[in-house]
C-alpha positions in Angstrom: 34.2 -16.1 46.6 36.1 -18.5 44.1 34.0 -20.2 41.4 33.3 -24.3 42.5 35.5 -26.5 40.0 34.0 -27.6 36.9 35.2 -29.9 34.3 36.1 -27.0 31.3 37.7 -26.3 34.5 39.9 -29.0 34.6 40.7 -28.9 30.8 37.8 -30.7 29.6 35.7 -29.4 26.6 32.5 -31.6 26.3 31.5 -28.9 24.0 34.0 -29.5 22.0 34.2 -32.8 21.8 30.4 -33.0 20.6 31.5 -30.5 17.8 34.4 -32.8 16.8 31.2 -35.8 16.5 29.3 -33.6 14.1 32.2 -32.5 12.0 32.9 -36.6 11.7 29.5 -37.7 10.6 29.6 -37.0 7.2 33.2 -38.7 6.9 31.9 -41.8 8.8 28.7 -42.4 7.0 31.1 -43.0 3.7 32.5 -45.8 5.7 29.3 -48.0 6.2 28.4 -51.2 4.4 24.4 -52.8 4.2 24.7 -54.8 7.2 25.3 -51.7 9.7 22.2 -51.0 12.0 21.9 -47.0 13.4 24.0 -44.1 12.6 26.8 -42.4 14.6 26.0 -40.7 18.2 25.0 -44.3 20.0 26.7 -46.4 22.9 27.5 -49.2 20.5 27.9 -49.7 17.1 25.2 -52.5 15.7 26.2 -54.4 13.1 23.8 -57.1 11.6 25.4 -60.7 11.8 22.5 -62.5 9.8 24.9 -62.8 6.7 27.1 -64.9 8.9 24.1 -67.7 9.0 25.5 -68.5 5.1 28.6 -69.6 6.0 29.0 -73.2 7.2 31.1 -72.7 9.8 31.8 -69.0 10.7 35.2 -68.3 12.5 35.6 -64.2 13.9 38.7 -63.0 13.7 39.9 -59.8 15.8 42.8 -57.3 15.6 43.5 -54.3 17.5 46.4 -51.7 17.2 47.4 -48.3 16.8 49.7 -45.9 14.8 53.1 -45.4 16.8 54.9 -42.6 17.2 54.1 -41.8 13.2 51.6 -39.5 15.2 54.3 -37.4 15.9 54.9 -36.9 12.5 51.6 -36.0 11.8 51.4 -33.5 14.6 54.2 -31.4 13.7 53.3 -31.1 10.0 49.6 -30.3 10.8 48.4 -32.6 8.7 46.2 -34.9 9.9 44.0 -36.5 7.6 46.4 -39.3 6.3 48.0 -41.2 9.3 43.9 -42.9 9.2 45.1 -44.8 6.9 48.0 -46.1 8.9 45.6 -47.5 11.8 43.6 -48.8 9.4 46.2 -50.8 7.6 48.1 -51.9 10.7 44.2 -53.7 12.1 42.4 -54.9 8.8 45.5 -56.2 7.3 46.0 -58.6 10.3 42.9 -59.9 10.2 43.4 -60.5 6.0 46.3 -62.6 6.6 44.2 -65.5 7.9 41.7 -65.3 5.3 39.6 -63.1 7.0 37.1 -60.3 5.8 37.5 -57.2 7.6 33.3 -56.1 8.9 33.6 -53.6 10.9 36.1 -51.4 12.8 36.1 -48.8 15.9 38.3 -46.0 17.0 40.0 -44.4 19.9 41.3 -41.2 20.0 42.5 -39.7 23.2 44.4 -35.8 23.0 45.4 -33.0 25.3 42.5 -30.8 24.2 39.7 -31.6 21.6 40.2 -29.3 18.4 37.6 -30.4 16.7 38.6 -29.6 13.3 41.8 -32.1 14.3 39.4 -34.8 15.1 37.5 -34.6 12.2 40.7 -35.1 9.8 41.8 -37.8 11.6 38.5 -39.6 11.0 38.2 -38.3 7.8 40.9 -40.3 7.0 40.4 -43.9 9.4 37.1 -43.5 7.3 38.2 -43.2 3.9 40.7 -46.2 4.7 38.0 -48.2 5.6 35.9 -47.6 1.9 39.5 -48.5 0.9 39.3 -51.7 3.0 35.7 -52.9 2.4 35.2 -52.4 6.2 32.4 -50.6 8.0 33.6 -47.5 10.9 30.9 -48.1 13.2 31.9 -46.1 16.0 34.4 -45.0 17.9 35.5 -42.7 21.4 37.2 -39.4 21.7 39.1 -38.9 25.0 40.5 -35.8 26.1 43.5 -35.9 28.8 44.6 -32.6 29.4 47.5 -33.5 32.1 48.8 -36.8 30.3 49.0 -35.3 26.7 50.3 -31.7 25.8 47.1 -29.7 24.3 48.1 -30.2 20.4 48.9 -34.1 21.3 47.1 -37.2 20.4 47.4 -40.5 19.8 45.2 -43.3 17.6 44.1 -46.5 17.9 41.6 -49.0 16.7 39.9 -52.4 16.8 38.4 -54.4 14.1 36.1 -57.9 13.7 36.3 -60.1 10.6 35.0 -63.4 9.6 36.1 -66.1 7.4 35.1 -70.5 7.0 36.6 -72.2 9.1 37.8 -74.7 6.3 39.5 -71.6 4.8 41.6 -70.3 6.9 44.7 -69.5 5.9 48.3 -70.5 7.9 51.3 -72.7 8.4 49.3 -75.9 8.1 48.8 -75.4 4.7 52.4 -74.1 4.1 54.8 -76.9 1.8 57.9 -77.5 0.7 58.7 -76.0 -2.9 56.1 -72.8 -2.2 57.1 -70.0 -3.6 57.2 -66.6 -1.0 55.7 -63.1 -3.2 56.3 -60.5 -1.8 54.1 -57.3 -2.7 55.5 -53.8 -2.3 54.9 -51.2 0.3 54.0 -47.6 0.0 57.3 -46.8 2.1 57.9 -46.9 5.9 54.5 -47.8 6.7 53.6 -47.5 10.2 56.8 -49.4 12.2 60.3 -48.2 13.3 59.5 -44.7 13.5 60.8 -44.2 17.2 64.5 -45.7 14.9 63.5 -43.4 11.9 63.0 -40.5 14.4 66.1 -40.7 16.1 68.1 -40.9 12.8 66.7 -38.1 11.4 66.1 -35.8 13.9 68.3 -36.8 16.8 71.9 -38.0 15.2 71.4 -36.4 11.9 69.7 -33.0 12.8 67.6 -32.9 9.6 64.0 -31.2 9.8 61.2 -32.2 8.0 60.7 -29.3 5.6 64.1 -30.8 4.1 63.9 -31.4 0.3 66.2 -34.8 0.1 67.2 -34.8 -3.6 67.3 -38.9 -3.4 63.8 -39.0 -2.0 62.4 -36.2 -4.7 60.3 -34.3 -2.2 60.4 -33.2 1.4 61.3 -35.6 4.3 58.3 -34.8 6.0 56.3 -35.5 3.2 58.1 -39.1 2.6 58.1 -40.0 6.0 54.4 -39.2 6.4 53.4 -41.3 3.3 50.5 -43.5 4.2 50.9 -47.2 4.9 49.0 -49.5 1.7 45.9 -51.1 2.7 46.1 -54.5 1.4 42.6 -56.1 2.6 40.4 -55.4 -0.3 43.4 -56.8 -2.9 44.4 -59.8 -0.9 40.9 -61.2 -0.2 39.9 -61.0 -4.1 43.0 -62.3 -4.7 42.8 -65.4 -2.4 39.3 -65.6 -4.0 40.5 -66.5 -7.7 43.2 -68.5 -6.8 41.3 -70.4 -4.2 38.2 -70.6 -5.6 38.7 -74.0 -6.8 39.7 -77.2 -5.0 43.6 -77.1 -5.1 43.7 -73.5 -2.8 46.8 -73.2 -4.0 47.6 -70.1 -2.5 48.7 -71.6 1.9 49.6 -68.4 3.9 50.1 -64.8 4.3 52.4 -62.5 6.5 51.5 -58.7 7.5 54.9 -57.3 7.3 55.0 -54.9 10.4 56.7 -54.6 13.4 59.8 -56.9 13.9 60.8 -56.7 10.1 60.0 -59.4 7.3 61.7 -62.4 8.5 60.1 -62.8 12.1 57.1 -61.7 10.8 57.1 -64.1 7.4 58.4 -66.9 10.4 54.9 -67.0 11.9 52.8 -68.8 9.1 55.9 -71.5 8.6 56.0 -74.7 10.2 58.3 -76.1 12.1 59.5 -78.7 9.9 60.3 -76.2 7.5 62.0 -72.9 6.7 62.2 -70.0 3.9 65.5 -68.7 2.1 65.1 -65.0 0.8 66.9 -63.8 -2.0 67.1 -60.1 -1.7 68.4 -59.7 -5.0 64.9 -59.7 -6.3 64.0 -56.1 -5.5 65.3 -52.3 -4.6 64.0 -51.2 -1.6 62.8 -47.7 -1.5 65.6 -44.8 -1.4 64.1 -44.3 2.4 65.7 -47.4 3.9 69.1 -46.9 2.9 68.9 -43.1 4.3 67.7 -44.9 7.8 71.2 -47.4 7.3 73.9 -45.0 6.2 72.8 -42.0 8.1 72.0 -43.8 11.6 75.1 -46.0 10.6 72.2 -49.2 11.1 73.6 -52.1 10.4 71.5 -54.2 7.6 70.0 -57.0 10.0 68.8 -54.4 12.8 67.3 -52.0 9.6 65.7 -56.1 8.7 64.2 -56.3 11.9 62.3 -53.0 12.3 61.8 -51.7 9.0 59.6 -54.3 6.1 62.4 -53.1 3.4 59.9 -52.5 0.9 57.9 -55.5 1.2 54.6 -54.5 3.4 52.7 -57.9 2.9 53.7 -61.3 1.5 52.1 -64.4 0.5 53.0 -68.0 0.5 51.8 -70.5 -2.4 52.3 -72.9 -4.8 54.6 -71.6 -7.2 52.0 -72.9 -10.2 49.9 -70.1 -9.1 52.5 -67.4 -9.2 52.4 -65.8 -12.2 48.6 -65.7 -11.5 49.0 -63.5 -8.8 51.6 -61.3 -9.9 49.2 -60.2 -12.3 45.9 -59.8 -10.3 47.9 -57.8 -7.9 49.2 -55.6 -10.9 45.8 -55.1 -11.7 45.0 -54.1 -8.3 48.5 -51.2 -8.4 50.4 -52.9 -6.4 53.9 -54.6 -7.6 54.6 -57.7 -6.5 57.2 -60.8 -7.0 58.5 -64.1 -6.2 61.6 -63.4 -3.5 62.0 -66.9 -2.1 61.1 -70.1 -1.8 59.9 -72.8 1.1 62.5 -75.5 1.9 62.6 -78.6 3.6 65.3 -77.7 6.2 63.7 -78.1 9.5 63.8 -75.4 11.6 61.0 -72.7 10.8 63.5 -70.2 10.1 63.6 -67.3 7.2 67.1 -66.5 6.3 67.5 -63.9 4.1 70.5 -64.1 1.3 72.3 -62.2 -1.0 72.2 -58.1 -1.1 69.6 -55.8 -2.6 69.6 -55.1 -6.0 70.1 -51.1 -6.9 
């Protein structure tokens, strides 16, 4: 007589999957801050909002998104402890952009079958993002799909919940004529175009990732799976000194992601104005110009998926620039003034000129 069906059976580990929560918990409990209520194991995560009865008029802010196809990356290097820092990046650093501090975050995994030890360096690394960030990980959910993913697949995603006055906010309203656009430098590819970068590398120019690329310095796995620069932390003590007075000099700040810096950069300008970018004011990263010449990518597609070195920018009153050129060089991260805001209506950003070398 056959045995009934069960649902180890079907591919699901239960088991496993409660190993996977005990080999996260002491990654997790890193990522907490004062106001978190409960540990790791619950239904929800609790987070307590009577800090929020200090603020006059408390707006949330919410982000949610995931990695890409950088997972696959990731998957076939076996390293898995990095990419974390990618989801993290691509959620808190949309909500900073508004003025926003990042609270707390969750996670999704969902994978082909639960190797705990897999599960636990992905968190490890969403959790150590989050200290990075200032954020709490209060929870999250680990799926198993055995069927819809191959066994040693996954993919990563997250959701996160910030807060900032309502008189604060950040955006195109505040954006004016004769502001000054810094850019602050990447860590690389950061988390967007990989489905271009993938085809480039792998697909048209047959290169594998244990490849040591003698203008890159190391492997092209190991460039490729560089983790994206979590900006949160930096940018919100940074809009705290500059804006701390009355004159809030610094107006607006772009994520650069998805869609390249000038569509991104376009959606904190008004209308009635537009940008001018001169690209002569920085080198991008030897990585972009592989993507160009070995895909044969034209410069204004490479513009529009790839942020060219430039993974977050802000836009302010040029008086306050040399103030935050240094206060981000404190903070390790380059930045500089690559354009300013002019009174052409239009809300374009046009980018001029070529990269220096």
């Amino acid at each position: 007589m056959s045995e009934g069906a069960s649902y180890a059976a079907a591919g699901v580990d239960i088991e496993a999957g409660d190993r996977a929560v005990e080999l996260m918990k002491e990654w997790v409990a890193k990522a907490t801050r004062p106001e978190v209520v409960g540990g790791l194991g619950g239904f929800a995560g609790l987070f307590d909002a009577t800090a929020l009865t200090s603020y006059r008029r408390p707006l949330l802010a919410t982000s949610t998104d995931g990695i890409g196809t950088k997972v696959a990356i990731a998957q076939k290097l076996g390293k898995h402890d990095t990419i974390g820092f990618d989801l993290v990046g691509m959620v808190v650093d949309d909500l900073v952009v508004c003025g926003a501090e990042p609270l707390f975050m969750t996670d999704y995994i969902c994978t082909g079958k639960v190797v705990p030890e897999t599960i636990a360096q992905i968190v490890k690394g969403i959790a150590e993002a989050c200290v990075e960030a200032g954020t709490a990980l209060v929870g999250g959910e680990t799926a198993e799909h055995p069927g819809l993913l191959e066994a040693d697949e996954y993919d990563v995603a997250g959701a996160a919940t910030g807060v900032v006055e309502a008189d604060e906010v950040l955006g195109a309203e505040r954006v004016r004529a004769g502001d000054v656009v810094l850019a602050m430098a990447s860590s690389g590819l950061h988390s967007n175009g990989y489905s271009l970068v993938r085809h480039v590398f792998f697909d048209r120019a047959k290169w594998t990732l244990d490849r040591t690329v003698p203008e890159l310095g190391t492997s092209l796995g190991e460039v490729l799976l560089t983790p994206t620069r979590v900006y949160a932390k930096h940018c919100l003590e940074l809009i705290q000194e500059l804006n701390g007075a009355d004159e809030r000099p610094l107006h607006a700040m772009s994520h650069i992601t998805g869609g390249g810096f000038a569509a991104n950069l376009a959606r904190v300008i008004p209308d009635q104005l537009s940008v001018r970018i001169d690209r002569s004011t920085w080198t991008p990263a030897p990585i972009f110009g592989l993507v160009g010449l070995l895909g044969d990518v034209a410069l204004p597609e490479l513009e529009k998926t790839l942020n060219m070195g430039a993974g977050m920018v802000a836009v302010l009153d040029p008086s306050a620039a040399d103030a935050a050129i240094q206060a981000l060089a404190a903070r390790d991260i380059p930045a500089w003034v690559c354009g300013e805001v002019t009174e052409t209506a239009g809300g374009t950003v046009t980018l001029e000129g070529s990269y220096a070398h």
